[in-house]
N, C-alpha and C positions, 0 to 999 in steps of 0.2 A: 444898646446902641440904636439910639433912631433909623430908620428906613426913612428914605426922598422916594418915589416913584416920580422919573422921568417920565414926559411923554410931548410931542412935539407933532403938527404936523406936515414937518417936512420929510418927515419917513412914514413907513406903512403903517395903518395903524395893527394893534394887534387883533391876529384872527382867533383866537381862543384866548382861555384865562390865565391871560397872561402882561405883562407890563414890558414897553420897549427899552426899559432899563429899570436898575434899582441903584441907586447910592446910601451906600453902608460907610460912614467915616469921609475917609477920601478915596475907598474902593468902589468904580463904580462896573456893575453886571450889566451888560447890552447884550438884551434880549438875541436870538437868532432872527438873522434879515435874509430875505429870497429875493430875487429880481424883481421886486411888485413895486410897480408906481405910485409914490405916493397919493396924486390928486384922483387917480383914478381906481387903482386898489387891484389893477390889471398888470399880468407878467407881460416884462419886457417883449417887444419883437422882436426881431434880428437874431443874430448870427452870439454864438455865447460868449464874444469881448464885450458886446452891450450888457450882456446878463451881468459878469462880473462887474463893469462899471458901475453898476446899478447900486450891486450889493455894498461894494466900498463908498459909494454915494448914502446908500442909505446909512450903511454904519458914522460916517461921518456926521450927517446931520443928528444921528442920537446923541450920539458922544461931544456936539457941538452943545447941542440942549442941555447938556447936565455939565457945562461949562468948561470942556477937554477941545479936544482935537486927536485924530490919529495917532499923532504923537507920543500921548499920551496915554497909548495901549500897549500894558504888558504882556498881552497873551491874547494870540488870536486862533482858532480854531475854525477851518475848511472843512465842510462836508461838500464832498465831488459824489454825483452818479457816476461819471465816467473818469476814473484816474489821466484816462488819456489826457484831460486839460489840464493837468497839473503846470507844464511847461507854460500855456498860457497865465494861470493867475500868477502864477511868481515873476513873469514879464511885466503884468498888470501891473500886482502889486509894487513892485520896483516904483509907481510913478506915483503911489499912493504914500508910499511908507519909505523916511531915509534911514539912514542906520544912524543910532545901533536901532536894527528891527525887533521887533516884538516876538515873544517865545510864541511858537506855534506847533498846531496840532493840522494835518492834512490827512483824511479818511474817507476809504471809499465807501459808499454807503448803497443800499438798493433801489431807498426812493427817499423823494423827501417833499412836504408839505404844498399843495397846487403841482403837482409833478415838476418843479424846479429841477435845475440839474446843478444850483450850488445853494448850498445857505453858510453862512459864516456867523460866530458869534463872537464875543471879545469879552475882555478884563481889562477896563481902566486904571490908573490910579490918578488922582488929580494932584498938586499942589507939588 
């Protein structure tokens, strides 16, 4: 089966060897997103509802690129430094995502990539 590598820059680009998605079939992999602004490649400021916005902002433009929408994600996986926000992104996410929602994974982790305190990756399917 062919591989597509997505790549768009209305998300981050990527920081190592890696691609901000791949499209296998009509399964599409979106890379993991951190609060980094696309135009400037700089983590969010503020308070960590902008971080989350950030993140679902970016995942949406990947997933926009390779021809989806949110919607269109079967499985979404949360990495938290601090479990404590959990209550937040599942407030967030409510504004991002309608049901039926997406199977998902939420993990507290130690650290993650430019010291972020979330990164998220996903499983499209298209069609």
């Amino acid at each position: 089966m062919a591989r597509e590598i997505i790549a768009t820059p209305d998300a981050p680009r990527a920081i190592g060897p890696y691609s901000q998605a791949v499209k296998a079939g009509d399964t599409v992999y979106l890379s993991g997103q951190i609060p980094l602004v696309p135009e400037t490649m700089e983590m969010v400021e503020g308070p960590m509802e902008a971080q989350v916005r950030r993140v679902f902002d970016n995942l949406a433009a990947v997933a926009a690129a390779a021809g989806g929408g949110l919607a269109d994600i079967v499985k979404l996986n949360i990495y938290l430094t601090d479990l404590g926000h959990f209550a937040l992104v599942n407030e967030i996410m409510t504004e991002y995502f309608a049901e039926p929602y997406p199977a998902r994974a939420a993990i507290g982790v130690a650290s993650l990539p430019k010291g972020a305190p979330v990164e998220m990756d996903a499983v499209m399917v298209l069609g």
